[in-house]
N, C-alpha and C positions, 0 to 999 in steps of 0.2 A: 189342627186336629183338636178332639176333646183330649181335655186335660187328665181324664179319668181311663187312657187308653197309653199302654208305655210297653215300649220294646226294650227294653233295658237288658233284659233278658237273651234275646236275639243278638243284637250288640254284642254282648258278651262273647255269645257261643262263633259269632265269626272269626272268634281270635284264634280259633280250630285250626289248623293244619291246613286242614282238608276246603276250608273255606276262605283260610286269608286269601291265599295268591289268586284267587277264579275273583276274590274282591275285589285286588286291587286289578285284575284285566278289565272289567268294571267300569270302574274309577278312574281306568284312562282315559275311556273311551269316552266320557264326560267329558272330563276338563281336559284331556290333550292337546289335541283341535286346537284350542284356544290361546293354552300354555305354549303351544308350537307358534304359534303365528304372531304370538307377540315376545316371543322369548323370555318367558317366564317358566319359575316352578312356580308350584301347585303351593309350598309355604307364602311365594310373592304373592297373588291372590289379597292375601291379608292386608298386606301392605296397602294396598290401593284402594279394596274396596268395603274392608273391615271383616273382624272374624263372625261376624254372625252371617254373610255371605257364605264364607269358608264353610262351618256347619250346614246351610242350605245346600249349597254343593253337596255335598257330601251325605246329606240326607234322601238329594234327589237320587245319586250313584247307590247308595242301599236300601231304597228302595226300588229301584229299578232291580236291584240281584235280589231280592226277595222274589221275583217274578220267575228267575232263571232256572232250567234245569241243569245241572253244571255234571262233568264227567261222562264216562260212555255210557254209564247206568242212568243216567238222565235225572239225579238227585238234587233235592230241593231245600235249600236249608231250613225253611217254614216247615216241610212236613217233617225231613229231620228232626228238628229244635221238638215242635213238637210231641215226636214221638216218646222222646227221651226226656223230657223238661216239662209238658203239658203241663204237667201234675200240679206243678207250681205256679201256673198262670191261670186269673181269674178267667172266668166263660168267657166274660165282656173281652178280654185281652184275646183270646183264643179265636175270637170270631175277627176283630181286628184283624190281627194278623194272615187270617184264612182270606180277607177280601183282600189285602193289601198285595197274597199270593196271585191272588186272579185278576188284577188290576192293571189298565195302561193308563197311561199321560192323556191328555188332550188338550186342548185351547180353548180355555170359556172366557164369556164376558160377563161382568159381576152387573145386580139390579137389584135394586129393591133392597140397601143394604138396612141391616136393624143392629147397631154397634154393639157388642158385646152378645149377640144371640143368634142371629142369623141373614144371610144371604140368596138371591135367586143364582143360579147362573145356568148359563145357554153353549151348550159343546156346538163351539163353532166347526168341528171338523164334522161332525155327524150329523148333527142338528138335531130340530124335534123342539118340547117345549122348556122353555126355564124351570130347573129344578130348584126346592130348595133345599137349602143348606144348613144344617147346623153349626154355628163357629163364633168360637170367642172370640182369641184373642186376633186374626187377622180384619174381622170385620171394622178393628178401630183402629185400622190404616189405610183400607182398602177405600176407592174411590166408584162410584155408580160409574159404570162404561168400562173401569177397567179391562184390564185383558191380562188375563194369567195361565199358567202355563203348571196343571197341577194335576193329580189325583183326587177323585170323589169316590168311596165306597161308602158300601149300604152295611150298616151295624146295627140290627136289633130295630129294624124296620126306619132308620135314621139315617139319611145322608148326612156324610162329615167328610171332612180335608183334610188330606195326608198332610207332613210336616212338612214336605219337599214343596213347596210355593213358589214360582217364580214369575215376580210381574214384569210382565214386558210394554217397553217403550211404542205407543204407534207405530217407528217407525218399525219396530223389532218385530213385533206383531204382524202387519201384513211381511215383512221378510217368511218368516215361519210359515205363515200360509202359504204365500206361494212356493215355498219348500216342499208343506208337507202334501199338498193338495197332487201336486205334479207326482209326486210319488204314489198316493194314494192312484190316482187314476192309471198309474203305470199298474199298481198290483192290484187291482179290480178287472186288468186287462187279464196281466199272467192268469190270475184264478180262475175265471171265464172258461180260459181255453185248456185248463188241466178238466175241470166239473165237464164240459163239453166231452174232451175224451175221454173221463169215463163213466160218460150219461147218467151223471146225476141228477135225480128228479128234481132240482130247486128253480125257483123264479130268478131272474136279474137282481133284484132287487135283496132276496135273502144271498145271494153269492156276494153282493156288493157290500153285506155289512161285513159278512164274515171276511171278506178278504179285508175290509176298512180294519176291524178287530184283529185280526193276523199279523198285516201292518202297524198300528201302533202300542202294539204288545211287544215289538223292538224301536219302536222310534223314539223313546227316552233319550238321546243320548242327542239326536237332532235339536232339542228343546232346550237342555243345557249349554250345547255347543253356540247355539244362534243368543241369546240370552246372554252368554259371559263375553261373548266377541263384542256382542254392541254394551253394556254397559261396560267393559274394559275402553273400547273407542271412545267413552261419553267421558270416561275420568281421566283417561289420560292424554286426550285430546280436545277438551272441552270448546263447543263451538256451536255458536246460534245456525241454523240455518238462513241460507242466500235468501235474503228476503231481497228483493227489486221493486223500484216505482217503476211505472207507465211506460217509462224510455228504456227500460232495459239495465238503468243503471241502478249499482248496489245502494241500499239505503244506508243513509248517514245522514247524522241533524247539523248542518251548516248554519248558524248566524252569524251575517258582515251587518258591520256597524262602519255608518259614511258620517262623520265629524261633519256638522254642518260649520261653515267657515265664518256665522253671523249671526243673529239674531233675526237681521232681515231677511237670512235665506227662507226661512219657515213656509212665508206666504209665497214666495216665487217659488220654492220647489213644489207645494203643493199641485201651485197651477199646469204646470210642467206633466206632474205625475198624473194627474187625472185628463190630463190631453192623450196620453198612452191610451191605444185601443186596445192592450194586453190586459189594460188593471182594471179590476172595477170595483169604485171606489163605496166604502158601507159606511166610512162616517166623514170627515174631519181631517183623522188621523189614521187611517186604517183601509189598505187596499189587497184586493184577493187579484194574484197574478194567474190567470188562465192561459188554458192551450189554446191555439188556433182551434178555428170550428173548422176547416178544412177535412178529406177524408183522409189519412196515413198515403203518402208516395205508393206506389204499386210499383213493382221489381216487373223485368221484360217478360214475363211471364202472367201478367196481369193481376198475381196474386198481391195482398198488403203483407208487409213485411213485417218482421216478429223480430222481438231483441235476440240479440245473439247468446246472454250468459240464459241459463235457466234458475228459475226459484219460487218463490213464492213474490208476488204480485200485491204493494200498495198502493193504493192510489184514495185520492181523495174528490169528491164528488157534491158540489154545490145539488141542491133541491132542482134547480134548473138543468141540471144533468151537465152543466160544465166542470170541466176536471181542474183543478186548482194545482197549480206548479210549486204556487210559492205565497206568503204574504210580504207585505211594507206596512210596514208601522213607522209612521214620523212624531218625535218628539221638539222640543224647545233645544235641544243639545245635537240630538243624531237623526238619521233614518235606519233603520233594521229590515234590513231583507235574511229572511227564514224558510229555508226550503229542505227536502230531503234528499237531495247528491251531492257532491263537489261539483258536478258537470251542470245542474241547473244553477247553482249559485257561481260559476264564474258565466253562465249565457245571461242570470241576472243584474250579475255585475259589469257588465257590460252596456247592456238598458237601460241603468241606472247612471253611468258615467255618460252615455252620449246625452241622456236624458238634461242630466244636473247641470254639467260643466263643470266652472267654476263656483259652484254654489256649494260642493263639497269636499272634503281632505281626504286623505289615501283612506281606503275600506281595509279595516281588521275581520277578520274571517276566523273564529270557532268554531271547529268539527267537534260533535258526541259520536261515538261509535253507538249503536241499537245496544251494546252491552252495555254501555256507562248509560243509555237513558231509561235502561230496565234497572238497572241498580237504582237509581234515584227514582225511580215509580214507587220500586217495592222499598224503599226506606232504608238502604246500602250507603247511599253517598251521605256522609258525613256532615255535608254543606245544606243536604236538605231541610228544612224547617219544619216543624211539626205542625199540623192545623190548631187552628184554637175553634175551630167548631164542634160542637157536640155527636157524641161516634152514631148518636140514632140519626141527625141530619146529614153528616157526610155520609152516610150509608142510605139513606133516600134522595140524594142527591146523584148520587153515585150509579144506582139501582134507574133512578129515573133516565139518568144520561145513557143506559146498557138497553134500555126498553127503546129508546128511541133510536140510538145506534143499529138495535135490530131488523128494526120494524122496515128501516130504510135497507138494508141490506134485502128482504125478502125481494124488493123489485131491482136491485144491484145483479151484472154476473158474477158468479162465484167461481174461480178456475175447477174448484174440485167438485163443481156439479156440469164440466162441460162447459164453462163457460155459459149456462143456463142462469138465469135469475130462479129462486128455490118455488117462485110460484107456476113457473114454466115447466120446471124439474118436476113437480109434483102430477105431472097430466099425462105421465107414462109410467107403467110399471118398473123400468130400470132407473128410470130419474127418482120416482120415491125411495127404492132401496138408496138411491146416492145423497140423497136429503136426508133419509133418518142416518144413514154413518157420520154425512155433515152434522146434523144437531147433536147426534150424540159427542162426536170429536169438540164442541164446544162447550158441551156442558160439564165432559170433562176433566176440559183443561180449566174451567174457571172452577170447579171440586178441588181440583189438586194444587190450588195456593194455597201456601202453608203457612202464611204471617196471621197471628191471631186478629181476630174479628175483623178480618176481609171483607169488605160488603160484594166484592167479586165471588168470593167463593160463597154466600149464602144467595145468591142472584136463583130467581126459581126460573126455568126456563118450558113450564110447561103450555104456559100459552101459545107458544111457537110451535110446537107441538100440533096443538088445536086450531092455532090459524092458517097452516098448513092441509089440515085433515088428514096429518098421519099420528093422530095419538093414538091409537088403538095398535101401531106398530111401535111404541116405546113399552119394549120388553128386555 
């Protein structure tokens, strides 16, 4: 919110009698939910996720009861406070407050941010055009694509942001949606058929907002609840997602080292290894293990058969469209076979021993978990080495490797376009909506690395965009 708007005031007057206890029913109805299902109080919070959380909570729950009528007289502490205190608060505060009274939640997506001044953002639940925004101090956290879960009112011809801010994870985000949506269309139902009985003159379309607006003038309490459940999962159970290669199996970085027994093994394993119709050999020293070109086994049913775990899907993909398992690297001392499962490094290691013979000593096998080789990307692991190249060439180097990486991806499938490659995706109307949430989910996630002068995070992605031809849909 501006910093020139303050309820301090309001705050105050809740400590009334007559408005503590309808707060704190409130207040549960926010964080209980949550508090219940992970066996927590509402002081724990703190613990885990820090007290400036604690205060967003707790800004969202009074702000939500600035909305309420509370008692059989149907009393409002805004107009209350008001009536009786007005006097003391500037216009600018008065009119604040008056929006904040007639105010619900929704779920926008942030655009076009301008840091320290202003924001677009798009009410995913309503829809219509990106508004914008006035706002200091969240703009210079907030990331393009975001998705937050917040109040916008209009102050003196001004959109601005309540205090109550709550950004939500991807994954938390479509959670919500399909929450609120399914309720929304349950009460655009009920209201239908109450206006029908008693034949009020309105179209579909005006009954559908008001019922949309009726609904999340009580759904605050949805927004909190989905929001503290999954960042309480994300801290106290910290955990990458199932990422799988090709076969189904969990990814993990295997390197076996085979002790050559000799100096002269060098030249007879080579010959050995480049006889293998699996490898194909790019130098010397250096061979790419592929799959069979065969079609995947068919089950009695005629259909190909799918891995059994589910998750997200790596795989690695030569120019000539062969899918790469593994590499071999042969040095003066060893051979190194480097793949991502345990199950292809012992089907490698295997290959490798009938292969060798005697030409090599028992294979050492090192696993990285995806978490210890994310830790050492982003500069965690200790043992890392810092570059000695200059930060404008490792960030055009960098930048250059992400362009190409891209470009290849356009004619790659993508599971989250259908298993569609994004230039196939793009030649129906539901495949571009799935392309631009894809591009936006990556442009994203490479925003929101947080290590300073990231050449990831300043990576511009709007060419993709335009070689696509949905730039005129990045809003």
């Amino acid at each position: 919110m501006l910093g020139n708007h303050s309820l301090t005031g309001l705050m105050k007057w809740l400590s009334h009698e007559e408005w503590r206890e309808p707060f704190e029913e409130v207040l549960d109805l926010h964080i209980g939910p949550a508090c219940e299902d992970f066996g927590m109080d509402f002081e724990d919070i703190a613990d885990v996720l820090g007290d400036h959380w604690v205060m967003t909570l707790w800004g969202c729950a009074f702000e939500d009861f600035l909305t309420q009528a509370v008692g059989p007289d149907g009393r409002n502490i805004v107009d209350d406070y008001l009536k009786r205190r007005g006097w003391k608060e500037s216009a600018g505060n008065r009119r604040y407050m008056e929006a904040l009274r007639d105010s619900c939640m929704s779920l926008y997506e942030v655009s076009e941010i301008v840091p320290g001044q202003s924001l677009l953002a798009r009410d995913l639940l309503r829809g219509g055009e990106p508004i914008l925004v006035q706002e200091h101090s969240a703009t210079k956290s907030l990331q393009i694509w975001d998705k937050i879960g917040a109040r916008i009112v209009e102050v003196s011809s001004k959109n601005v942001l309540a205090g109550g801010l709550l950004p939500f994870s991807p994954s938390g985000a479509n959670l919500l949606m399909e929450e609120l949506t399914a309720e929304m269309k349950r009460s655009r139902r009920e209201f239908r058929k109450l206006t029908k009985e008693a034949q009020l003159p309105r179209t579909s379309r005006e009954d559908s907002q008001i019922a949309d607006l009726l609904f999340l003038a009580t759904a605050a309490p949805i927004f909190t609840t989905i929001w503290l459940e999954d960042v309480l999962a994300s801290a106290l159970n910290p955990s990458l997602p199932t990422i799988l290669n090709s076969d189904g199996n969990e990814v993990v970085f295997c390197r076996v080292r085979f002790p050559l027994r000799s100096k002269a093994a060098v030249g007879q394993l080579r010959e050995r290894l480049s006889a293998l119709p699996d490898l194909q050999q790019e130098n010397e020293g250096f061979w790419n293990w592929l799959a069979p070109t065969e079609p995947a086994q068919a089950n009695s049913s005629g259909k190909r058969t799918k891995p059994k775990k589910q998750g997200q899907t790596l795989q690695v993909v030569l120019d000539s469209g062969a899918m790469v398992l593994g590499t071999l690297e042969l040095t003066d001392k060893a051979l190194f076979l480097e793949t991502n499962s345990r199950e292809r490094a012992e089907r490698g290691q295997a290959m490798i021993a009938a292969a060798a013979g005697a030409l090599v000593g028992t294979p050492l096998m090192e696993i990285k978990s995806l978490e210890q080789a994310m830790a050492e990307r982003d500069g965690d692991d200790p043992r890392a080495e810092p570059s000695d190249l200059p930060a404008e060439l490792q960030t055009e180097i960098v930048q250059t490797a992400l362009t190409d990486h891209y470009q290849k991806m356009l004619d790659e499938p993508i599971p989250a376009l259908g298993d569609l490659t994004p230039k196939a995706a793009v030649k129906t109307a539901a495949g571009r909506r799935k392309v631009v949430e894809w591009l936006k989910y990556l442009e994203n996630q490479s925003r929101s690395r947080t290590r300073p002068g990231d050449p990831v995070a300043a990576y511009d992605f709007t060419w993709l965009w335009r070689e696509l031809g949905v730039e005129k849909l990045r809003r």
